[in-house]
C-alpha positions in Angstrom: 55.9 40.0 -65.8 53.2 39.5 -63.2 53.0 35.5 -64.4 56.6 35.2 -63.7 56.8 36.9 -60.1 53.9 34.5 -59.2 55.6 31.0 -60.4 58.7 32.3 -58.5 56.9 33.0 -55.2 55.0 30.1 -55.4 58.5 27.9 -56.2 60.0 30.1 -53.4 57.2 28.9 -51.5 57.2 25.0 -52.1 61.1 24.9 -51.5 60.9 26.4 -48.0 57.7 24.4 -47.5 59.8 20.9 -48.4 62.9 22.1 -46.2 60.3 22.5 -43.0 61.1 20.3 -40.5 57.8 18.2 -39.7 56.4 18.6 -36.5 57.2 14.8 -34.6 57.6 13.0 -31.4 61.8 12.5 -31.3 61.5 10.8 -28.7 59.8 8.7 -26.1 60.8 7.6 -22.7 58.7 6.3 -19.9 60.3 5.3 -16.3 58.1 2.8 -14.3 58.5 2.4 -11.0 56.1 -0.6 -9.6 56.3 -0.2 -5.6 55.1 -3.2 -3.4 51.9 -2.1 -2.2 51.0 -2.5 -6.1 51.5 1.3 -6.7 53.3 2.4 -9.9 54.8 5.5 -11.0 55.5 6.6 -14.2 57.5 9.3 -15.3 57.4 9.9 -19.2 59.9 12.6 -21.0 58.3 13.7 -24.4 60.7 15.5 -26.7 58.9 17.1 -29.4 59.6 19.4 -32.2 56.9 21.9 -32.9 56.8 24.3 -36.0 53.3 26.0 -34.8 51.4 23.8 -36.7 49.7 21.5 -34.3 51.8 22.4 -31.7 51.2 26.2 -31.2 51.4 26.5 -27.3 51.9 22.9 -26.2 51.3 19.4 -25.8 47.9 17.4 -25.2 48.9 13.8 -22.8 45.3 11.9 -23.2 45.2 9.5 -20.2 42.9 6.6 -20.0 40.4 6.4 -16.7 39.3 3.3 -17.3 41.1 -0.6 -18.2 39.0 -3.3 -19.4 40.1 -6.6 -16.9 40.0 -10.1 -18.6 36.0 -10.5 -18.9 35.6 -7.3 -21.1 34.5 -4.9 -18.3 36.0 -1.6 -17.7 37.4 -0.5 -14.2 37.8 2.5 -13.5 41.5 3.3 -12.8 42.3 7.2 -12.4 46.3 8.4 -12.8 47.1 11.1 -10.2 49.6 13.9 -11.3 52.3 14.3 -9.5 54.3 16.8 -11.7 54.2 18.8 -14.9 57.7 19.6 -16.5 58.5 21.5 -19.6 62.9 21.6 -20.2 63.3 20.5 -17.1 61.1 23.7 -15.0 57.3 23.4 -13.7 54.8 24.5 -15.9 51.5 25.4 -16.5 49.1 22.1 -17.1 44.9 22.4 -17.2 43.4 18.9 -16.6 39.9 17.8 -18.4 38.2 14.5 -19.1 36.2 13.6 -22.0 35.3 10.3 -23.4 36.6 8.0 -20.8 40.0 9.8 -20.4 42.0 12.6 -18.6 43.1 15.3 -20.9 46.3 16.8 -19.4 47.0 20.3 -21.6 50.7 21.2 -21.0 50.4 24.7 -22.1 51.0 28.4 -21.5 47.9 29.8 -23.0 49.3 33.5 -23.5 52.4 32.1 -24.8 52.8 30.7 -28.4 56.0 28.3 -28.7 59.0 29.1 -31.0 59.5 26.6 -33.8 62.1 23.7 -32.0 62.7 21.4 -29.5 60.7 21.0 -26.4 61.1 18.2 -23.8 57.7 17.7 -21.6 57.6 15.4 -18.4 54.4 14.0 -17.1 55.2 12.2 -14.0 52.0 10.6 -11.9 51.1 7.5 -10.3 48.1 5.0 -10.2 46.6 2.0 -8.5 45.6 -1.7 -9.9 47.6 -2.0 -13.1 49.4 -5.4 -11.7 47.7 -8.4 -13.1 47.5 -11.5 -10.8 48.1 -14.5 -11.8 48.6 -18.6 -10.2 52.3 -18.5 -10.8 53.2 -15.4 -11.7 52.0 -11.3 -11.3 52.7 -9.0 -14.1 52.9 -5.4 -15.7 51.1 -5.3 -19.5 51.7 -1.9 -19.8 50.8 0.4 -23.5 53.9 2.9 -23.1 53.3 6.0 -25.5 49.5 5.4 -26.4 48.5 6.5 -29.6 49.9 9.8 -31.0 48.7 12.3 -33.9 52.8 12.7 -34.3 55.2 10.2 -36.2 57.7 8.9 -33.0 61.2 9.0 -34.3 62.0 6.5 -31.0 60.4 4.7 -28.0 61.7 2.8 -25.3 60.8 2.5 -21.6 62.4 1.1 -18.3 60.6 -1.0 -15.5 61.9 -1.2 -12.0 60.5 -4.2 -10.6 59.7 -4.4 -6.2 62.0 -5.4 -3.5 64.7 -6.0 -6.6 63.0 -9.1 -8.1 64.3 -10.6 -11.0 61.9 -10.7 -14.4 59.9 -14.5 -15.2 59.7 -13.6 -19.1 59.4 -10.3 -20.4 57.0 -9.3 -23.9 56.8 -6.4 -26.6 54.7 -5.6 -29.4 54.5 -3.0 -31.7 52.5 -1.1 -34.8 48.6 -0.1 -34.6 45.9 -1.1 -32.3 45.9 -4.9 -32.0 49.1 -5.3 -34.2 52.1 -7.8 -33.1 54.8 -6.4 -34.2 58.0 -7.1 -32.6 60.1 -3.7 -33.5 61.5 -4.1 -30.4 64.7 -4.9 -28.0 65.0 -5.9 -24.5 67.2 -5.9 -21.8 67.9 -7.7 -18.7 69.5 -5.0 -15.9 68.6 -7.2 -13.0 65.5 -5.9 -11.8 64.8 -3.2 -14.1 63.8 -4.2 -17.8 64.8 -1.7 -20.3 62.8 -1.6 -23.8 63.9 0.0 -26.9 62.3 0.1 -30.8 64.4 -0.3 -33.4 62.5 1.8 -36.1 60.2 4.5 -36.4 56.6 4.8 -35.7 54.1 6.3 -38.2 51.2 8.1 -36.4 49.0 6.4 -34.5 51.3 3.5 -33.6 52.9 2.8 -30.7 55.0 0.3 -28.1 53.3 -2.3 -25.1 55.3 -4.1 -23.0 55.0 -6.8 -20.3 56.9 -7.9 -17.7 55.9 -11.0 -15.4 57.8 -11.5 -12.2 57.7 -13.7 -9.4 54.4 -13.6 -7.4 53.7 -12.7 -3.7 56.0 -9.8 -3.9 53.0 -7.7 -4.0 49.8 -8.1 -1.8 47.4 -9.8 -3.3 43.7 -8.5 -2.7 41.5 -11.1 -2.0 40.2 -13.7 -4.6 36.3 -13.1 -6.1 33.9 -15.2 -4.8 31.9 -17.6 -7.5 29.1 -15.2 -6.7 31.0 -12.5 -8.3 32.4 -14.2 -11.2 29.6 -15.5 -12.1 27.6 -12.2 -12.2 31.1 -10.2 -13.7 30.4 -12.9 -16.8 26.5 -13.4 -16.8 25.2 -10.1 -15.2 24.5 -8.2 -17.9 22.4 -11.1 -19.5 20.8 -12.0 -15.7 19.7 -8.3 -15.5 18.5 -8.0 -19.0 16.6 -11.4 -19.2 14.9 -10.4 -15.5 13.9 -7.1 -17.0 11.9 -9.0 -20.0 10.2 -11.5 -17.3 8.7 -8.6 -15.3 7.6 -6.3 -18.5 6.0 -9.0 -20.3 4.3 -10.3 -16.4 2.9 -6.6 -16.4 1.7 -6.8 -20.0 0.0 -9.9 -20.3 -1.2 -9.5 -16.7 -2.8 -6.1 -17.8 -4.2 -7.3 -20.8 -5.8 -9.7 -19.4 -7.4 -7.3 -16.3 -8.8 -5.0 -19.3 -11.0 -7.9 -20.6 -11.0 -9.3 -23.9 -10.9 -7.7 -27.1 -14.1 -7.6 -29.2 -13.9 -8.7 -32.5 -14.6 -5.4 -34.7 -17.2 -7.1 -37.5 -16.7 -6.1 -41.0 -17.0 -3.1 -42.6 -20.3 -3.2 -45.1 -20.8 -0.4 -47.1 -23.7 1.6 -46.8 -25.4 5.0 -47.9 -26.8 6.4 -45.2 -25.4 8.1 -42.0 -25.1 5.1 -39.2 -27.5 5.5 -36.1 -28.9 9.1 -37.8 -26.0 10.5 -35.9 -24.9 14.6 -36.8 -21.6 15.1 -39.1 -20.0 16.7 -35.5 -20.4 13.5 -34.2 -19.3 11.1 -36.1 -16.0 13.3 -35.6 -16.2 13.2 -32.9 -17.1 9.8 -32.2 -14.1 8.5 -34.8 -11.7 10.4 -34.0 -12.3 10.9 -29.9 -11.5 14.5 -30.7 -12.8 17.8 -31.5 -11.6 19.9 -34.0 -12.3 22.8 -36.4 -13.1 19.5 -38.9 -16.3 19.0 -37.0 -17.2 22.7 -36.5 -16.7 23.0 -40.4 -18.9 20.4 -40.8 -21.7 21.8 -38.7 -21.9 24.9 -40.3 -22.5 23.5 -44.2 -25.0 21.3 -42.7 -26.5 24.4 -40.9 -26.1 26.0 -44.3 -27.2 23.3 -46.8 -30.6 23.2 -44.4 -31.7 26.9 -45.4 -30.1 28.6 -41.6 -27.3 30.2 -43.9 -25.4 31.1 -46.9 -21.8 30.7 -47.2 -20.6 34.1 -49.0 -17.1 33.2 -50.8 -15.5 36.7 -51.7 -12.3 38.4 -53.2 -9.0 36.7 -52.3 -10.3 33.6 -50.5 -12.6 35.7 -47.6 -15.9 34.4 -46.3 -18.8 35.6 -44.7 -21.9 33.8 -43.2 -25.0 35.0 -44.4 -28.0 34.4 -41.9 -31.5 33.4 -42.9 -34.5 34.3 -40.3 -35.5 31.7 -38.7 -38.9 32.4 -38.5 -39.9 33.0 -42.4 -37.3 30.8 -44.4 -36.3 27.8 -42.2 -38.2 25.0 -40.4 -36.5 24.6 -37.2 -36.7 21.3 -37.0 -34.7 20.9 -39.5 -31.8 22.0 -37.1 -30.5 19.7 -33.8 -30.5 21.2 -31.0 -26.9 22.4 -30.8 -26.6 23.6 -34.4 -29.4 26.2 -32.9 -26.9 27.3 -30.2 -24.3 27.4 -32.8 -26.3 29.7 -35.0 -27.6 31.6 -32.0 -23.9 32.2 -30.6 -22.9 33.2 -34.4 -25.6 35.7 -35.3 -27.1 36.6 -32.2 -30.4 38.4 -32.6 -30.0 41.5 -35.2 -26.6 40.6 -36.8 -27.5 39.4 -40.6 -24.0 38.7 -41.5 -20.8 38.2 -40.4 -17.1 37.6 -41.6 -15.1 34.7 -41.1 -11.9 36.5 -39.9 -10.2 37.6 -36.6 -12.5 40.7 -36.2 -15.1 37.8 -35.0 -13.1 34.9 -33.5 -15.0 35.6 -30.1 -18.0 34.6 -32.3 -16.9 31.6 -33.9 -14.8 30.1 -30.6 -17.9 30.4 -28.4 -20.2 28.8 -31.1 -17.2 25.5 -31.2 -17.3 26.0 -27.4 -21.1 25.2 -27.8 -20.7 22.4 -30.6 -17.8 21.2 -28.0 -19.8 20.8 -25.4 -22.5 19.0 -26.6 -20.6 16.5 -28.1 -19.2 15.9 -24.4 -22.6 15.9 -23.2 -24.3 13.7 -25.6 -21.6 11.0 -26.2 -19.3 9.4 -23.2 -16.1 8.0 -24.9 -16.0 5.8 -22.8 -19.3 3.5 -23.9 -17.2 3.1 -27.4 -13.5 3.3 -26.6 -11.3 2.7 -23.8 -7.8 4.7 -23.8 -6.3 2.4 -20.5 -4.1 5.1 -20.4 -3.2 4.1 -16.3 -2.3 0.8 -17.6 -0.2 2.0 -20.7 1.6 5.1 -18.6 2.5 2.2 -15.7 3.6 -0.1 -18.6 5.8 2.8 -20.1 7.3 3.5 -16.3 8.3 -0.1 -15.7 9.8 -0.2 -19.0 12.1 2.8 -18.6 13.0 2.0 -14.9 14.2 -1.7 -16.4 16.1 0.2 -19.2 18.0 2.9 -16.3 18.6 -0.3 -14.1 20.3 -2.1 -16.7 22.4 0.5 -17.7 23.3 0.7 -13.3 24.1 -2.8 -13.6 26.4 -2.6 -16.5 27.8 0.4 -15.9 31.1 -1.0 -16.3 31.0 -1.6 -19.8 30.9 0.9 -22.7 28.8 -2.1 -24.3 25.4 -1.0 -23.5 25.6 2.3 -23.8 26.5 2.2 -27.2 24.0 -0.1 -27.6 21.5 1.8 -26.2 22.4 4.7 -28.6 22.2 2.0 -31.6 18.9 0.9 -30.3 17.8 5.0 -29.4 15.4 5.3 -32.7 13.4 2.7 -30.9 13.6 3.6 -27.0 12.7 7.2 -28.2 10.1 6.1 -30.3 8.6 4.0 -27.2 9.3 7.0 -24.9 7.5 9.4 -27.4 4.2 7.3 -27.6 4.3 6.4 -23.6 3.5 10.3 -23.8 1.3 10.5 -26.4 -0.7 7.4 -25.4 0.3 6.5 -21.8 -0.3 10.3 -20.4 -2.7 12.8 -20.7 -0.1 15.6 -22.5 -0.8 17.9 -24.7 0.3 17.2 -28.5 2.1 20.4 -28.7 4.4 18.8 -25.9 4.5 15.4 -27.3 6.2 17.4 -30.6 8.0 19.1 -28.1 9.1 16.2 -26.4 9.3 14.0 -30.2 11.6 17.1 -31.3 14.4 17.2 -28.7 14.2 13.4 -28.6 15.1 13.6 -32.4 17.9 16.4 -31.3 19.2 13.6 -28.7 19.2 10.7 -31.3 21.5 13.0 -33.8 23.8 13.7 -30.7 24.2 10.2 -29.9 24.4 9.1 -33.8 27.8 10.9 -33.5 29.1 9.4 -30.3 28.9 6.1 -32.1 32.2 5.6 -34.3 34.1 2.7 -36.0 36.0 2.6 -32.8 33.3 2.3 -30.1 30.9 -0.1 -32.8 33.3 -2.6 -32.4 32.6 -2.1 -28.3 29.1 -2.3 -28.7 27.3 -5.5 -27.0 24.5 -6.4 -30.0 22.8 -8.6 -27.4 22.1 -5.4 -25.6 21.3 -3.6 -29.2 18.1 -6.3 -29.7 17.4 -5.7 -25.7 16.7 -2.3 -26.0 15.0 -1.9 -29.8 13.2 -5.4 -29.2 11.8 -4.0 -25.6 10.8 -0.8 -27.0 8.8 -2.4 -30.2 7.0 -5.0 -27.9 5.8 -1.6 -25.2 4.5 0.3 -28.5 2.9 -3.0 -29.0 1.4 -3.3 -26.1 0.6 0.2 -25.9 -1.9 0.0 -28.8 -2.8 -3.8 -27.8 -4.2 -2.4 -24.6 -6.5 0.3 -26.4 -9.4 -1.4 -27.6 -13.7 -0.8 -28.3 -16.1 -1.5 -26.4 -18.7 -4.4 -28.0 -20.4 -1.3 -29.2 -17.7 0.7 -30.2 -16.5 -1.5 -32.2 -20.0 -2.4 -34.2 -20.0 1.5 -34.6 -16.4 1.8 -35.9 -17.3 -0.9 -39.0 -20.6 1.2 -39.8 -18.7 4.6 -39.7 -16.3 3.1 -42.3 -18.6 1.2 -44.3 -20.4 4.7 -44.4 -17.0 5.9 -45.5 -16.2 3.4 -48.1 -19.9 4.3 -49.9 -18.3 8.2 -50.0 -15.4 7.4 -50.9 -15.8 4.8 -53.8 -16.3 6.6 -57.4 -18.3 3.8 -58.6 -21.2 1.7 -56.2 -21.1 -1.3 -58.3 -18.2 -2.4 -56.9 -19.3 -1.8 -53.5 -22.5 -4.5 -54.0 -25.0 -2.6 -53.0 -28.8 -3.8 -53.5 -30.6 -0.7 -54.0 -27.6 2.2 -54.1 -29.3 5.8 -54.0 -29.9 7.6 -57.2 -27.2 10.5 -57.7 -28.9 13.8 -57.2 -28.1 17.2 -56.3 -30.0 16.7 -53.3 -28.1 13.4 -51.8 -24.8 15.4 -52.8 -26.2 18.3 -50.3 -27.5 16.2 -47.7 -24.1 13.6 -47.2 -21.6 16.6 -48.0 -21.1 17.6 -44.1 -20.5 13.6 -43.4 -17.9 13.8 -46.0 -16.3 17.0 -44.2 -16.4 14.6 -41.4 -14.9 11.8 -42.4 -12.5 13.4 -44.4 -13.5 12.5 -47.9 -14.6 15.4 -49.4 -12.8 15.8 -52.2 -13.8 11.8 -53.6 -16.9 13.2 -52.6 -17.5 16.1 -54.5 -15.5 14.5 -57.6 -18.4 11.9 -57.4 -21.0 14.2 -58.2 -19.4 16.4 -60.6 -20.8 15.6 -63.8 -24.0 14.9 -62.0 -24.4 18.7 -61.1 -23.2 19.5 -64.3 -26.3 18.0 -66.1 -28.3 19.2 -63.3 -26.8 22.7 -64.1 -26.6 23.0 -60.4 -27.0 26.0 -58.8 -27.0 26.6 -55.0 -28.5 29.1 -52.7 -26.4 27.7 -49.4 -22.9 28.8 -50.8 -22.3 31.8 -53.4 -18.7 32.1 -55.2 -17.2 34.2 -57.1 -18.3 31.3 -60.2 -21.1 29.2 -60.7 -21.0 26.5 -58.2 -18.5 23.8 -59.5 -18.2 20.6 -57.2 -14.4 19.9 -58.0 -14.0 23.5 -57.7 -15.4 23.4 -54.2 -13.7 20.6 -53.4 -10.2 22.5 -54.3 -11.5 26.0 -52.2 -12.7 23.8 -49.4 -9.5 23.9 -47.5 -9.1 27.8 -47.8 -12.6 27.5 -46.4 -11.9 25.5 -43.4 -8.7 27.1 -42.7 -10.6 30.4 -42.4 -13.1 28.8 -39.9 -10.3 26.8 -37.9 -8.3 30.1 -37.5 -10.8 31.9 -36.6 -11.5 29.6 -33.6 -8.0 29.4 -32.4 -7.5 32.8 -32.8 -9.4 33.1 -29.7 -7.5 30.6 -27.4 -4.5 32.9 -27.3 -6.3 36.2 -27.1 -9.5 35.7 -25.0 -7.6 37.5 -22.2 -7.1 41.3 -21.8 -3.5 43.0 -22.7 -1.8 46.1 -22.3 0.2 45.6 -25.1 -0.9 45.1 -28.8 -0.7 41.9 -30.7 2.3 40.5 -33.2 0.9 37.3 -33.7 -2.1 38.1 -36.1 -0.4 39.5 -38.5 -0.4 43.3 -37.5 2.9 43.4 -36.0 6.0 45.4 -37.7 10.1 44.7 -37.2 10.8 46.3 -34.3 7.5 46.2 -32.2 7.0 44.6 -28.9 8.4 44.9 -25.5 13.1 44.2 -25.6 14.5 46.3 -27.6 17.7 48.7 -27.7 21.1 48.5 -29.5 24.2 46.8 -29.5 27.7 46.2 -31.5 30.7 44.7 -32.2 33.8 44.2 -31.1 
């Protein structure tokens, strides 16, 4: 019984749906007055049916601001209302503008509309429509637009000035760019009445034209040559000027900077280059300081006899210190490794866990290794950033990009080309921070993040309507610009003659450590694999980032050793694969324990969240709320 009821409410249901009348345009009239001071009214009466379906409380007239002239650009041409009808009585309108056109909202917004008949008038006036012409000036005038709603019929009537008579008159009909010619004219001296003769499915519409004689209306004055030339050539002038100055600046600069020295080539080799520490080849590679380096310091500290690194339960560590008076030579140790183990152990403590209870510890001992790497190597003997030249480079780009867009700002062209282009001006924008400025990376992420958030934005904006309005010389201006600054960018980076003999012996060091097998490698008189050589070049691997080739190297070399260390005690016998896989547990605990302290050096009256002792409801806010 149930199935029965249901197929008869649901054929109940399809019949009434079928007999709704569809919401539609009925019809379409527009009266255009064109006065002599080149003024023109319009007055347009918009019957409608609505059935609550799209129109609930009223009508949306979308108004365009802007009319491209006869070159392609778009002048900006803004209708004034004059008056808001709905049957015939004042009404309620709200006016907006988005994407280039006035949004007129004829609505009651307390009042939803009865299913009918509704007739809406939109009267207002505008400037600069005529077109002017050697024998002739004319209307070309798109009557209805283009409508969500099917329009049962269209037609529109133009009163021409001072009762002139029409030249020719012109219709066309359909979709955008369509010449139909569903249309009838006629001749009422000087008013010009147009009428479809069929329907219109949505999204078409009716443009007429009417040319009468010329003179009637005051001309403004004619362009000079100047003017026409830049209205057809400025965009290309303006673009072309920009690439003169930025490549002037950039080859200008490069050459002020000196010339690039050839970096020789890398040959492999098995020992540290220049005796220098693990810290600073770190350093000295990557122009940084990290907890990589620190890391590094503290297995050599530990691999000399200073230390034992204690691996316990659940991935925890402790540093276990040796005295330095009865089991370690002390020249074994450089001089900032002392201050290291000096900051780490003090003078009584024998052992200490890696964990936040000691951060102060370990970020005043990377404080230490820090500073002496400052003090015993100047980046600037090795490498030199040019980071004014690159940040002036990245200006002058950017100011070239805003004044095109001033320039052209008459076009929808390039700025849809510029949000074409945008995964390249963002990209250059990004690094001009990164490279050109001293920021911070956590802002350059920042800055990388939201520029990603602005590329999806203006992905959107770009449509199959506006790409056919995009000018593609303008798409290779901007994404051609941007690749040649990141170019430039890194071009203007470069080593010193020394830097750059260093950087081939710090990879050619890398390459040994790295390659399984030294044959391959050509090396005369490669070093005999022993525990010992595993020990001494492990920190240099930490280093340079190769530890696990490294320790995979050696691993059935300590095997048949049956190595067994007294630097670093697991929870197994020592394994170098299995170090290799615990090593990042091992360096995370170290680099968390020394940024712990960057965030909570300071004194507070409030307890932290942050390390992991915070609970769901803790911390300052608070309080309740609801619904509604």
């Amino acid at each position: 019984m149930y199935r029965y009821s249901t197929l008869i409410f649901l054929l109940f249901w399809l019949t009434a749906a079928v007999g709704q009348p569809k919401e539609r345009i009925i019809s379409f009239h527009s009266d255009i007055l064109i006065e002599a001071d080149g003024r023109i009214e319009v007055a347009e009466h918009i019957k409608v049916y609505a059935a609550g379906d799209e129109i609930r409380r009223g009508i949306v007239r979308e108004l365009p601001l802007y009319r491209k002239n006869n070159v392609g650009k778009r002048v900006r041409i803004e209708p004034n209302i004059i008056a808001i009808k709905r049957d015939g009585v004042a009404t309620k309108y709200d006016v907006e503008y988005e994407g280039g056109n006035m949004l007129v909202y004829i609505r009651d917004k307390e009042v939803l509309l009865r299913p009918g008949e509704y007739d809406f008038t939109v009267v207002y006036d505008c400037y600069g429509h005529i077109g002017f012409f050697d024998d002739f000036d004319e209307l070309y005038w798109n009557v209805t637009g283009w409508w969500f709603f099917p329009i049962e019929k269209a037609s529109a009537s133009i009163t021409l000035p001072d009762h002139a008579k029409a030249i020719r008159t012109n219709y066309y009909t359909g979709v955008q760019g369509a010449v139909g010619k569903d249309c009838r004219v006629e001749d009422h001296g000087n008013v010009q009445r147009f009428t479809t003769t069929r329907q219109f499915a949505p999204y078409e519409g009716l443009t007429v034209a009417v040319a009468f004689p010329r003179d009637i209306i005051t001309r403004p004055p004619p362009p000079t040559k100047g003017e026409v030339y830049w209205n057809k050539n400025g965009a290309t002038i303006s673009g072309w000027g920009g690439v003169l100055i930025c490549l002037f600046y950039f080859f200008t600069s490069l050459s002020k900077v000196g010339k690039r020295p050839v970096k020789p080539v890398a040959i492999p080799t098995f020992k540290p280059p220049r005796d220098l520490s693990p810290a600073s080849i770190h350093y000295l590679s990557t122009r940084q300081h990290n907890k990589k380096a620190f890391t590094a310091t503290l297995v050599e500290m530990a691999v000399k006899g200073a230390m034992s690194i204690l691996c316990k339960k659940e991935g925890k560590y402790s540093l276990k210190k040796y005295s330095l008076v009865n089991k370690l030579n002390t020249e074994r140790l450089r001089p900032e490794q002392i201050k290291v183990h000096t900051t780490i152990f003090g003078d009584s403590q024998t052992e200490v866990n890696v964990d936040q209870t000691n951060y102060l510890k370990f970020f005043n001992a990377d404080t230490e290794l820090k500073k002496s790497m400052e003090h015993q190597w100047n980046l600037k003997d090795f490498f030199r950033e040019n980071r004014g030249h690159s940040a002036i480079g990245g200006l002058i780009l950017h100011l070239i990009f805003t004044s095109y867009l001033f320039l052209t700002s008459d076009t929808q062209g390039p700025f849809y080309a510029l949000a074409m282009a945008s995964p390249f001006v963002i990209s250059a924008f990004v690094y001009w921070l990164s490279s050109g400025l001293a920021v911070k990376p956590g802002c350059t992420s920042l800055v990388a993040a939201l520029s990603l958030g602005l590329l999806g934005m203006m992905s959107v904006l770009v449509d199959d309507e506006m790409s056919a309005a995009i000018h593609w010389p303008s798409v290779l201006f901007f994404a051609g610009m941007s690749i040649f600054y990141i170019w430039y960018a890194k071009r203007i980076k470069m080593f010193t003659p020394d830097g750059a003999r260093l950087a081939a012996e710090m990879e050619g060091f890398r390459i040994y450590m790295k390659t399984a097998e030294e044959h391959r490698l050509n090396l005369l008189t490669p070093p005999e694999r022993t525990p010992e050589l595993f020990e001494k070049l492990l920190p240099y691997a930490i280093a340079l980032g190769v530890s696990n080739e490294w320790c995979k190297k050696f691993n059935d070399v300590l095997k048949q050793f049956n190595y067994n260390t007294q630097w670093y005690k697991g929870n197994e016998d020592f394994a170098a694969i299995g170090f290799a896989s615990s090593f990042a547990s091992l360096s995370s605990s170290f680099g968390s324990s020394v940024t712990s302290a960057s965030s909570s050096s300071g004194s507070s009256d409030w307890s932290s969240g942050s390390g992991g002792g915070g609970y769901s409801g803790g911390g300052g806010g608070g309080g309740g709320g609801r619904g509604c």
